[in-house]
VOBA-1610 file (N, C-alpha, C; in pm, whole numbers, padded with zeros to 5 digits, always signed):
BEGIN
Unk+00084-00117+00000Unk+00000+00000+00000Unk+00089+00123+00000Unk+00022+00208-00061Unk+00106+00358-00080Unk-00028+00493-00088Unk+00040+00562+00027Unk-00085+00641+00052Unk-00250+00573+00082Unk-00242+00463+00122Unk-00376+00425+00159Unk-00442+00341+00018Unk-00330+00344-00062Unk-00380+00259-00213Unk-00325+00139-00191Unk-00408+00042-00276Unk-00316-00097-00341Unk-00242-00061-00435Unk-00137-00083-00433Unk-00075-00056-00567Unk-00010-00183-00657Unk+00007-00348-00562Unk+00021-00472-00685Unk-00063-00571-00580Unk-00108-00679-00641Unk-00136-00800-00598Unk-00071-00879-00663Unk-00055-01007-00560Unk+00027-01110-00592Unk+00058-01218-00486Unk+00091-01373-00531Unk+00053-01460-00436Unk+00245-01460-00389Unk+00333-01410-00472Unk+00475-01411-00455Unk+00519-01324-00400Unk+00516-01327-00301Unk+00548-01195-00239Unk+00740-01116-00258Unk+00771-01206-00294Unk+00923-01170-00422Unk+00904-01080-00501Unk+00792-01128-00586Unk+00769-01110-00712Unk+00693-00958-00702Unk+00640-00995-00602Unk+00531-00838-00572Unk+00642-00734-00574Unk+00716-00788-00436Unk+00830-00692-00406Unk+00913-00581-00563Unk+00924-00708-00647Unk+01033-00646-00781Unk+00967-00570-00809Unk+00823-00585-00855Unk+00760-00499-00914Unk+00718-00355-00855Unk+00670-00394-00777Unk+00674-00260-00683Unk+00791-00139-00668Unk+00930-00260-00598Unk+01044-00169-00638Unk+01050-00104-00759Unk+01040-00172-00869Unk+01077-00140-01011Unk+01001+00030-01065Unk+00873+00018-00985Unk+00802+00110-01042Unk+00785+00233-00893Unk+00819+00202-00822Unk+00819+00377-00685Unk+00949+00302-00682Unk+01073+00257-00680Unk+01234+00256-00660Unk+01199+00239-00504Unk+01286+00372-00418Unk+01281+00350-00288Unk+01169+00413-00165Unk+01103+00377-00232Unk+00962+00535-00195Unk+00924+00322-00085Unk+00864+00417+00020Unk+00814+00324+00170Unk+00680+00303+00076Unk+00651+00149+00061Unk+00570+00078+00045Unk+00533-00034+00125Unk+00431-00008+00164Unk+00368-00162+00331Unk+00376-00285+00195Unk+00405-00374+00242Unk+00366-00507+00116Unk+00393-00607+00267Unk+00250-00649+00285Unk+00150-00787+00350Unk+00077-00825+00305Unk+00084-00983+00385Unk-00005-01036+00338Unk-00130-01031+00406Unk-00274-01050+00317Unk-00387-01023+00304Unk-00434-01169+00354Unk-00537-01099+00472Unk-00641-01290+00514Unk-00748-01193+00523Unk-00828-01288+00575Unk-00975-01291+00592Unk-00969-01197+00766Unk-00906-01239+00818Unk-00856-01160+00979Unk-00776-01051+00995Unk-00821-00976+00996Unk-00731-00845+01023Unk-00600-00889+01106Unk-00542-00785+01103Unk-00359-00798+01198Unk-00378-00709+01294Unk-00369-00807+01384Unk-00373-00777+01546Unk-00298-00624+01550Unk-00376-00524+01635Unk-00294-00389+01614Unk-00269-00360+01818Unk-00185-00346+01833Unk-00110-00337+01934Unk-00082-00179+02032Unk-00136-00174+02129Unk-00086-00017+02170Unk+00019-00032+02285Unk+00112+00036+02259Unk+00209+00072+02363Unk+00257+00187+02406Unk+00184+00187+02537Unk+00207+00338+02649Unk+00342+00332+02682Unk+00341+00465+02649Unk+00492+00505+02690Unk+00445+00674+02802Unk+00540+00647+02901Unk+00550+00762+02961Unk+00567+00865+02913Unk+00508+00977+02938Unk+00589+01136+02913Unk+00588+01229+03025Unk+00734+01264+02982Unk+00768+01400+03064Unk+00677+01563+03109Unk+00678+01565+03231Unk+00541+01672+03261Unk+00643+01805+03202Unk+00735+01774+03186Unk+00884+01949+03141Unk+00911+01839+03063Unk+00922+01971+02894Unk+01022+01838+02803Unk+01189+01884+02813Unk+01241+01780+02815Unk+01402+01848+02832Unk+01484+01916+02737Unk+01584+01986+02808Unk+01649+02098+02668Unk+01658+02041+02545
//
C-alpha cells in the first residue's frame, strides 16, 4: 500500500516486491499479506515527561 492505495497483488510476495520496487524505486511501500482476519494492532504506552528536556 502507498498512501492508503493498493498498488500490486500477488501470491509471490518476491515477485510483488520487484515490481513494486521497479516502479516507486525506494519510496516506503507496506507489502503484507492479506487474510480474511485483520492484523492484530497493538498499543504501547509510553510515559511522558510533565517538562520536556532541553
Amino acid at each position: 500500500m502507498l498512501d492508503g492505495q493498493v498498488v500490486d497483488v500477488g501470491d509471490d510476495v518476491v515477485e510483488v516486491y520487484h515490481r513494486v520496487h521497479k516502479k516507486f524505486g525506494d519510496e516506503a511501500v507496506l507489502i503484507t499479506k492479506v487474510d480474511s482476519e485483520p492484523i492484530k494492532t497493538y498499543k504501547i504506552r509510553s510515559p511522558r515527561l510533565a517538562t520536556p528536556l532541553p
